[in-house]
N, C-alpha and C positions, 0 to 999 in steps of 0.2 A: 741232187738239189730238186727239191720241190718246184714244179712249174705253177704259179699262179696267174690266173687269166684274170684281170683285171676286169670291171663290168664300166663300163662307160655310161656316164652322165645320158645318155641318148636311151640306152637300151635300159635303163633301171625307169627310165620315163616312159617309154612304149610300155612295158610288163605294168606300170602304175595304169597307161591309159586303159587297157584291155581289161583289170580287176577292178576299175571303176567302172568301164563300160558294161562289165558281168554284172556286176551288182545293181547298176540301174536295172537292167533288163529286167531281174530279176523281181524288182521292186514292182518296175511295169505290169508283170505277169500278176504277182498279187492283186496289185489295185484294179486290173481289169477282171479278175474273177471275183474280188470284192463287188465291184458294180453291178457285174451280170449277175449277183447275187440279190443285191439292191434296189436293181430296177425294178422286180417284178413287185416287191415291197412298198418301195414309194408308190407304184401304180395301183395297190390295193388300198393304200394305207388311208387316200383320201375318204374311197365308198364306206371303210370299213368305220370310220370316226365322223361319218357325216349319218350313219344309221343307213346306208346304202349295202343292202347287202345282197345283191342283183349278183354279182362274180361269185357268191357262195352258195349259188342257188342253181348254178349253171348245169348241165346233164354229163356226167363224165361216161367213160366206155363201163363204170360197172356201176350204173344207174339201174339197169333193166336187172342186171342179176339182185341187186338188193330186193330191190319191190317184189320179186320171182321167188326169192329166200325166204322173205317176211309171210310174203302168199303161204307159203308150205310150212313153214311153224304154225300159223295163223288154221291151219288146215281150211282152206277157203278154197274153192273148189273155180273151176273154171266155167263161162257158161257158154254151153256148145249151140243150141239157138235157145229163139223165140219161147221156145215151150218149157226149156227148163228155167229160164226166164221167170215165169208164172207157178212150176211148181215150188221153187224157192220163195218167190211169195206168198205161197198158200200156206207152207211152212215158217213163215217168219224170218228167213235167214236175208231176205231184203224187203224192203219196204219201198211204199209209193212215194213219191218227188212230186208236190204242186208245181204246175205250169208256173205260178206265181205269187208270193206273197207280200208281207210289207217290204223286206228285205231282203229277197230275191228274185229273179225270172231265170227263167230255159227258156235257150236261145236256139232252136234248130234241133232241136231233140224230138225224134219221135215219140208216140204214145210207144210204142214197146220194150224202149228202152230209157221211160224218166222210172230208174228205180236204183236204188242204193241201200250200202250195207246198213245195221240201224247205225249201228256210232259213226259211220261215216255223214248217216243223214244229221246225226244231233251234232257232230261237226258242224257243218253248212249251217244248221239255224243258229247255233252260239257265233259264228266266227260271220256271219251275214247280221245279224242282231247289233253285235259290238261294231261293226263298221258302221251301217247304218244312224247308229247312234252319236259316230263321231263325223261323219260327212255327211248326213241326210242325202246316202247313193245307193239306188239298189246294188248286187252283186251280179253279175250276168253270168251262167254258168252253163259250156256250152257242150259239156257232153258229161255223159254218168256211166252205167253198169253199161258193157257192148258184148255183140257176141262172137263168135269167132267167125261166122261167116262175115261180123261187119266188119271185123278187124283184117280178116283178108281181101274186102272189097276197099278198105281205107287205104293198108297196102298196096294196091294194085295203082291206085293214082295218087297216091303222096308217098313218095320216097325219104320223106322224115316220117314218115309213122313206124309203130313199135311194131314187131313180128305177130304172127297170130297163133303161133305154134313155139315149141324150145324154150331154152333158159332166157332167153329176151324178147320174148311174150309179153304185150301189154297188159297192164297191171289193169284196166277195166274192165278186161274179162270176169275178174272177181268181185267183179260190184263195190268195191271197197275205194273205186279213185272216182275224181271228179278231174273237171277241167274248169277252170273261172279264168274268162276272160279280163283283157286289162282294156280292153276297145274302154272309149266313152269316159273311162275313171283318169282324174289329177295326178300329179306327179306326187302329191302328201298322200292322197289313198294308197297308190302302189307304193311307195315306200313304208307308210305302215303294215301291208301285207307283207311284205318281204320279211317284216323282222320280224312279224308275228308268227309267220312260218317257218322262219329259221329259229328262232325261239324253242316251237314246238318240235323240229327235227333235229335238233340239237338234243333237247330233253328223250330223244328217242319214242313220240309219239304218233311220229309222222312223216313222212319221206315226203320231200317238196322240190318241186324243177321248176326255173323260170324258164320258159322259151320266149325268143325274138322272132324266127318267123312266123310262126303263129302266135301271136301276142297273149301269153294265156299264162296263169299258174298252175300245172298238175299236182295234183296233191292225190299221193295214196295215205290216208288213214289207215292206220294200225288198231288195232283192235283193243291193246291195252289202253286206247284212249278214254274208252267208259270207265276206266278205273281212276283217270285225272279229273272227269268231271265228278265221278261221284268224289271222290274226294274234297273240292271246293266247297268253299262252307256256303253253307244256306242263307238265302237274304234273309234278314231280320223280319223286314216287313214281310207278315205271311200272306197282306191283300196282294203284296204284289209278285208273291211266289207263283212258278210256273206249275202247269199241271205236272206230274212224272212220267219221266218217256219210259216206255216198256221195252228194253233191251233182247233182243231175243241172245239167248246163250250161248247158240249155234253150237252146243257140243255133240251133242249126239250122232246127227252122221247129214255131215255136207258134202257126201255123194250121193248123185241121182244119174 
């Protein structure tokens, strides 16, 4: 005779409680990896729909290899001092930086070093121009082309500064980055810069960092940038066309 064990009313409830209790758990486990998925979402989603775009400008660990990479396609040479400084401008491959004009100043900049790439410089006068224009603020812009001994004396007393040497090497060495501060400008100017730079590092013409402890936007220009401007079409009005910036080519040989 077949022995059957009967299950009791008790124990078909317990086995019910323990496969409801799995299942919730389970569910639990979902909905909190939903979340921690979520949260960091909801926390971008406001900057991101308010034109706030400060979190997409931020410096990550391969910030310094890009600008480093772009350097070396770009074949842009590094400047080791003061002197090679000067013959890269006698050659054309950087240009002078005014102290001052309608819509900008250098703020703390030596004479030896107000000098930038040219499309980096015709950056600055379009993108200081068009603000200008819509804030009546100059742009304050507090470092340009550096050299490697500044870059290793920058190092030595600011431990956020970029390397002067290696693959995470500051991209000023190449005369191709600026710095523009945010001291003194509205919270509608810095938010216009932001999307204007994310805009343009998006389109891949420009690689942009905001920093917080030093209040500043770094911007390395890219070199195919002269090719977005010539692009734009020409104002209409010819009185009120600019004169033509002279680009230098830099192909030939930007080592010295």
């Amino acid at each position: 005779m077949a022995i059957v064990i009967p299950v009791t009313d008790r124990l078909a409830t317990n086995g019910a409680k323990v496969d409801s209790s799995s299942r919730r758990f389970a569910k639990r486990g979902v909905v909190i990896r939903l979340a921690a998925l979520a949260l960091p979402l909801a926390f971008l989603l406001p900057f991101v729909t308010r034109g706030q775009t400060s979190l997409l400008l931020i410096a990550t660990s391969a910030s310094q290899p890009i600008q480093n990479k772009r350097a070396d396609a770009d074949d842009l040479s590094r400047m080791r001092d003061v002197a090679m400084i000067q013959r890269f401008r006698a050659n054309g491959y950087l240009v002078p930086v005014p102290v001052s004009t309608r819509y900008y100043y250098l703020h703390g900049i030596q004479s030896y070093y107000r000098y930038l790439r040219p499309w980096t410089k015709v950056f600055l006068d379009r993108l200081s121009r068009q603000h200008y224009a819509k804030f009546k603020r100059k742009l304050r812009v507090t470092s340009l082309v550096r050299t490697v001994a500044y870059q290793r004396a920058l190092a030595g007393r600011n431990s956020n500064a970029a390397a002067y040497r290696g693959p995470l090497r500051s991209s000023h060495l190449t005369g191709a980055t600026l710095d523009i501060s945010k001291r003194n400008l509205t919270k509608g100017s810095i938010s216009w810069l932001r999307r204007v730079l994310y805009s343009l590092r998006e389109k891949r013409y420009l690689y942009a960092i905001e920093e917080f402890g030093q209040p500043t936007f770094h911007v390395m220009v890219f070199r195919r940038y002269q090719d977005y401007v010539k692009g734009r079409k020409a104002p209409r009005d010819k009185s009120r066309r600019e004169a033509p910036v002279q680009l230098a080519s830099d192909n030939t040989s930007d080592h010295s």
